[in-house]
N, C-alpha and C positions, 0 to 999 in steps of 0.2 A: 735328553729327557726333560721335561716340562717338569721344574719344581714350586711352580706357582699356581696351582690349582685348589680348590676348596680344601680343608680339613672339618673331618667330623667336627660338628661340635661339640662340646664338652657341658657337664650337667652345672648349669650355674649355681647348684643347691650344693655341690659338694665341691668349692675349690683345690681342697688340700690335694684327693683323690684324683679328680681328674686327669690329669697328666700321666698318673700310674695306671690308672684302670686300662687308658686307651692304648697306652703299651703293653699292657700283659694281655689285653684281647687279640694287639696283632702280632705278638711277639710268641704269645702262651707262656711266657715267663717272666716273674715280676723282676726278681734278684737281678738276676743275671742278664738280662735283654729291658734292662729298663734305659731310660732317655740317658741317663748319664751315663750309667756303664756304656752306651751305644758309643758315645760323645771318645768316652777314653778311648774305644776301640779306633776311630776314625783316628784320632791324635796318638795313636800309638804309630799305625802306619806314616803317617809324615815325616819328611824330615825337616824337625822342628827350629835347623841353624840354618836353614835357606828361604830366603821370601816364597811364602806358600801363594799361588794363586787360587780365584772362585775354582778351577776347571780342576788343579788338583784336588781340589776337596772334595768336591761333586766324584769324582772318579773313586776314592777312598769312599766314601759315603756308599758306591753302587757296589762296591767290591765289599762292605760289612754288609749292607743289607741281603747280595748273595749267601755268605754265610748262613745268616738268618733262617735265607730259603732253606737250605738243606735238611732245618730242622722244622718247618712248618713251612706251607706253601702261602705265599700273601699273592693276594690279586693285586692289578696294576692299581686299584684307588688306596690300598694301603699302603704298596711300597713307594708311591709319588705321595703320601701323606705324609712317611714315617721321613722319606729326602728330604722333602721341603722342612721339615723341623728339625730334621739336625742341622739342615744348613743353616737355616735361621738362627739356629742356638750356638753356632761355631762362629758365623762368619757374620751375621745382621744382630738383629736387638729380641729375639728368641720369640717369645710370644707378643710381643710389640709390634714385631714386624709386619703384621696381616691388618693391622691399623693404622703404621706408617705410611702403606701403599693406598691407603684410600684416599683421594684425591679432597674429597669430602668433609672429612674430621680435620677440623683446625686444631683440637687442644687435645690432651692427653694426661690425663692424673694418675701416678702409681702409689697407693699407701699403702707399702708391705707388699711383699711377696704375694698374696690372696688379694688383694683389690683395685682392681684397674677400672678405670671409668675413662671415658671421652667425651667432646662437647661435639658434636654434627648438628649442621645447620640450624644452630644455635639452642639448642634441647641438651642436656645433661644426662647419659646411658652409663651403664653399669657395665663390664667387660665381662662375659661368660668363661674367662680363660685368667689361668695364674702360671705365676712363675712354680716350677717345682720345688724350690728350695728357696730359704734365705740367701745363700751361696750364692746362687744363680742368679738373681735378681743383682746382688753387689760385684758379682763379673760383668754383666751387662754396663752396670753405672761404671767399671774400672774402663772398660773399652770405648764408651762416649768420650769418659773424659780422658783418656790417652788420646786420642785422637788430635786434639789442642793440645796436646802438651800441657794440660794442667794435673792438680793433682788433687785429690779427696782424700780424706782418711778420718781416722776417731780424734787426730788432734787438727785437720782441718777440715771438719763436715762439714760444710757450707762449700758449695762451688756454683760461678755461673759459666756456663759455655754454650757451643753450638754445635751442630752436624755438618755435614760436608752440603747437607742441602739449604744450608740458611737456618734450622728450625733453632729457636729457643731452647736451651734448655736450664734446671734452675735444680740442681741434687742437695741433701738434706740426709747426712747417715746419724743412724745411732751415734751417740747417746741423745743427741739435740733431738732425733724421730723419736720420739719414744716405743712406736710402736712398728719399726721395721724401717728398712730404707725407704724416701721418698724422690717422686721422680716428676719434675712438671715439664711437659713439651709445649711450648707453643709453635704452631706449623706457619707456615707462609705457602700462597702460591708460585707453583712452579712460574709464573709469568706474572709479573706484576701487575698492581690492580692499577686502571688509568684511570683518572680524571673523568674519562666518560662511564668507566664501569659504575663508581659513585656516584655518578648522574642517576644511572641507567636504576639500580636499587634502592634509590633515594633517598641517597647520605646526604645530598646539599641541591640545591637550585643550580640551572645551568647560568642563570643568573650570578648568584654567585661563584661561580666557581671559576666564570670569566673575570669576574673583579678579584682575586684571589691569585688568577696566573698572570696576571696585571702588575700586583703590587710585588710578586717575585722577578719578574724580568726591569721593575723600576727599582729594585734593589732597596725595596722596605725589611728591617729586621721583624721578623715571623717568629711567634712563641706558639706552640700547641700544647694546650693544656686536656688533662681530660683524666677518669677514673682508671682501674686498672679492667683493660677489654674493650675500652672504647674507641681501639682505632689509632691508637696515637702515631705509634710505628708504620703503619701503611699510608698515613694522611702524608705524614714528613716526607715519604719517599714519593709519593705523586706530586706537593708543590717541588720539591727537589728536582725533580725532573722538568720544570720550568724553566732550571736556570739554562742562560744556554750554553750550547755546547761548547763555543770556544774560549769560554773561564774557567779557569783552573780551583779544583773543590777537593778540599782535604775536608772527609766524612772522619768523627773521635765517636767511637763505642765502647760498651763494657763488655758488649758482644757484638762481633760485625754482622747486621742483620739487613742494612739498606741494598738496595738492589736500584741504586741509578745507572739507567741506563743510557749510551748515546754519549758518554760523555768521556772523552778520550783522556783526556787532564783530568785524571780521578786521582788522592792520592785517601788509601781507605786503614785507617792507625785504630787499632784493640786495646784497650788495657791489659797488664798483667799482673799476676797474684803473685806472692815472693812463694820462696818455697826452701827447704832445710836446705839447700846446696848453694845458698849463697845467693841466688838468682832475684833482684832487687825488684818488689814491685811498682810496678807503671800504673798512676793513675789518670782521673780524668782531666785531673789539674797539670800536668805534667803534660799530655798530650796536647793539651787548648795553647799551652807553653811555647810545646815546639811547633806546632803547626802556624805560631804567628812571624816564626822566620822560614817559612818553608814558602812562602809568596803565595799565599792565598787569596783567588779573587772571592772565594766565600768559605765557611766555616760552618759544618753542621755538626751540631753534637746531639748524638741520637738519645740521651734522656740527663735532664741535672737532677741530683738527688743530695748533693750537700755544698761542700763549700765553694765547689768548684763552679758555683754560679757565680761568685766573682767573677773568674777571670772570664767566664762565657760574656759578662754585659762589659767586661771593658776592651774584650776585643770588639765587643759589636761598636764599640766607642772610638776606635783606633783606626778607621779606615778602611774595616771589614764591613759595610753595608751587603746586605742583602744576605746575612747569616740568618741560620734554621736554629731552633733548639724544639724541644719538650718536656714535660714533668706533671706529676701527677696532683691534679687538685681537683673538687667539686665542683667550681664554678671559677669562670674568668675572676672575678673578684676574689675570690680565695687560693688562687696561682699568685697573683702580688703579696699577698699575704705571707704565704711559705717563702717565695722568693727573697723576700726580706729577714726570715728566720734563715734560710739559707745560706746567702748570705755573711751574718753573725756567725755562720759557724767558722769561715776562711779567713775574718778580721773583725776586730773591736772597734769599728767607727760607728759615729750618731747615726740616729735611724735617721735623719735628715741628708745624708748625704745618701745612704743607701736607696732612698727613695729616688730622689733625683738622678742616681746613677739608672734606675728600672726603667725611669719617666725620659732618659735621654737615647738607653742602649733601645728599649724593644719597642716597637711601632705598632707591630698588631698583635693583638690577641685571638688563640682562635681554637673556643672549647668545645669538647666533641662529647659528645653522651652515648651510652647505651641503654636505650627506653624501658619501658616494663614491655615490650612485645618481643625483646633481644633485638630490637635495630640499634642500626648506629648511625648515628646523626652528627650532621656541624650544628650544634644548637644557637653558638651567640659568634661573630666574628666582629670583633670590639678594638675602635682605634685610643691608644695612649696619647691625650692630647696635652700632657704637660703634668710638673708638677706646683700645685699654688694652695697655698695655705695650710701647708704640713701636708696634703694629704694628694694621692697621685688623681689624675682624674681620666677616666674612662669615656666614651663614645660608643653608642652603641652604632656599629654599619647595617647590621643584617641579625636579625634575631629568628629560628623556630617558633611558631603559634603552632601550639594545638588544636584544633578542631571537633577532636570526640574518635570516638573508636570505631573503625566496619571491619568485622570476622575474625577480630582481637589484632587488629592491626590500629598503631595510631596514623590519627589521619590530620593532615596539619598542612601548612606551605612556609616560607622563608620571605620575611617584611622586611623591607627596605626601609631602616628607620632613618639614614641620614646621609650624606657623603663626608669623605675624609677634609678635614681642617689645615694637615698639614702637607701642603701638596708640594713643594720643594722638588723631595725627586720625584714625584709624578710627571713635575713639566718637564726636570730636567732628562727623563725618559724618553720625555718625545712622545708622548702616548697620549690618543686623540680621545674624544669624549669629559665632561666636565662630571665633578665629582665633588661638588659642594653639596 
């Protein structure tokens, strides 16, 4: 039987109700033939100390909703409406599920039980559907995050994890929610986005984007800087995909979200959270640690956010050439900024060395924006050309101009303000065309 087909929609005026209403219309009964009592029913027939599979559930699922019939007759679109939501609520992410499946919606916001919203092709919508209960919503957040083997609760509400599909996820329980559990999904495509798809949308110049797969295969250290939404995570994994294939790349995340592909010498290291049973956690600093005796011909750290920018620029300084990072800041100039408070937070040395360690580990900078139209752009890709007179100094390669707006689109091209200064491993790459 087909359990992925449309379900009624539900009255976006009335969340609370919703869910109840549409089962006492196909049910004729609210108490007793409501979502969860159905839920118990299905998990009553199982047996609950043997790996259940999809196909026993579905089977239990068709043998209660028989029941059902005996007491009121449902036509085939309500009882493939009432399947598909119990399955979704047993087995998938309940009413989340019919947004997971669209190929379309990148982001996903839950506030509370009553308010779902999603980002699709880059617009911000309201979700006409709720969870039925508080309950049900923090069953949902218990089974994402079992999944990883992490763990949530009132003494540790805060978790980052992911799904078996790559997506982001970021949970947030009572008491720190004030107003109900919270749930943010960031999605990825099932096929990674290539270097030409960013052409093709106009994130970057084809121009650029050949000086850019240039300076990964000459083995320049790459920093992507940029806001939160602008791309950082998808940019990292298309230059990544540069390097080639027969260098060995140990990828360090908080969440494993890179999808390099081609590359058989992958080795791909998670952090992890401690937890009451003694279970010690792994951070990013610890990871950068061990991945510098694991013979890495490059090192990507999928985002720095505190002290562990240290050891990220002195492995780039130790014979790791051609390492990836990212982190969040407004502008190329304001990523050196933090990186140096960052920095301060792993060790107490002069901002004088801290600079020079910036101005020696990272080579290029390369900050991404997302415009007032929702594009997303490589706006500045800027070379580090030393540090002289206390202060680090920048190069601009390639900078975005705008040009004015047509049909609320900006409209603009990518100027080529100069060539790179320090061209060492450029020659030493063997890579032809001159770049002064």
């Amino acid at each position: 039987m087909n359990l992925f087909c449309e379900e009624p929609a539900g009255d976006p005026e009335q969340p609370d109700r919703e869910s109840a209403d549409s089962w006492k219309q196909f049910c004729g009964q609210e108490p007793a033939d409501g979502p969860e009592q159905l839920c118990r029913r299905v998990i009553g027939r199982l047996d609950t100390l043997q790996e259940i599979s999809d196909e026993a559930i579905i089977k239990e699922i068709h043998a209660v909703l028989h029941d059902v019939e005996t007491e009121r007759v449902l036509t085939l679109e309500e009882k493939t409406a009432l399947s598909k939501s119990l399955f979704h609520s047993l087995r998938k992410l309940d009413v989340l599920q019919e947004l997971m499946e669209d190929p379309d919606i990148t982001e996903i916001m839950v506030n509370g039980p009553n308010h779902i919203f999603y980002e699709k092709s880059g617009a911000l919508y309201s979700w006409d559907k709720s969870f039925s209960t508080s309950e049900k919503l923090e069953d949902v957040i218990q089974q994402i995050v079992g999944r990883s083997n992490k763990m949530v609760n009132e003494s540790t509400p805060i978790v980052d994890t992911r799904l078996p599909d790559g997506s982001r996820i970021n949970v947030v329980l009572p008491p720190v929610a004030i107003d109900g559990a919270c749930i943010s999904i960031r999605r990825f495509p099932d096929t990674p986005i290539r270097m030409q798809d960013l052409i093709e949308m106009g994130s970057i110049s084809e121009e650029a984007a050949e000086f850019l797969q240039k300076l990964v295969q000459a083995r320049y250290n790459i920093f992507i800087s940029g806001g939160t939404g602008s791309g950082k995570t998808t940019f990292l994994n298309v230059l990544a995909s540069f390097i080639p294939a027969q260098e060995r790349i140990v990828t360090i995340e908080d969440s494993a979200e890179l999808q390099i592909k081609g590359h058989p010498n992958l080795v791909r290291l998670e952090t992890r959270t401690a937890n009451f049973e003694g279970v010690r956690e792994i951070t990013i600093r610890d990871l950068i640690k061990t991945a510098l005796r694991m013979r890495p011909d490059r090192i990507v750290v999928g985002e720095v956010r505190g002290e562990e920018a240290l050891d990220m620029l002195q492995s780039m300084q130790s014979g790791h050439d051609g390492s990836l990072s990212t982190g969040h800041s407004n502008s190329a100039q304001d990523m050196l900024r933090r990186l140096e408070t960052m920095v301060l937070m792993g060790m107490d040395i002069p901002m004088e060395a801290i600079r020079s360690q910036i101005a020696e580990g990272i080579d290029i900078l390369v900050h991404l924006g997302r415009l007032r139209d929702k594009s997303r752009k490589v706006l500045d890709i800027m070379e580090i050309t030393g540090y002289r007179n206390g202060e680090i100094r920048l190069r601009s390669l390639y900078h975005f101009a705008e040009h004015g707006e047509q049909g609320g689109k900006i409209i603009g091209k990518w100027e080529k303000q100069g060539g790179l200064s320090r061209l060492e491993k450029w020659k030493a790459a063997g890579i032809g065309g001159r770049q002064e």
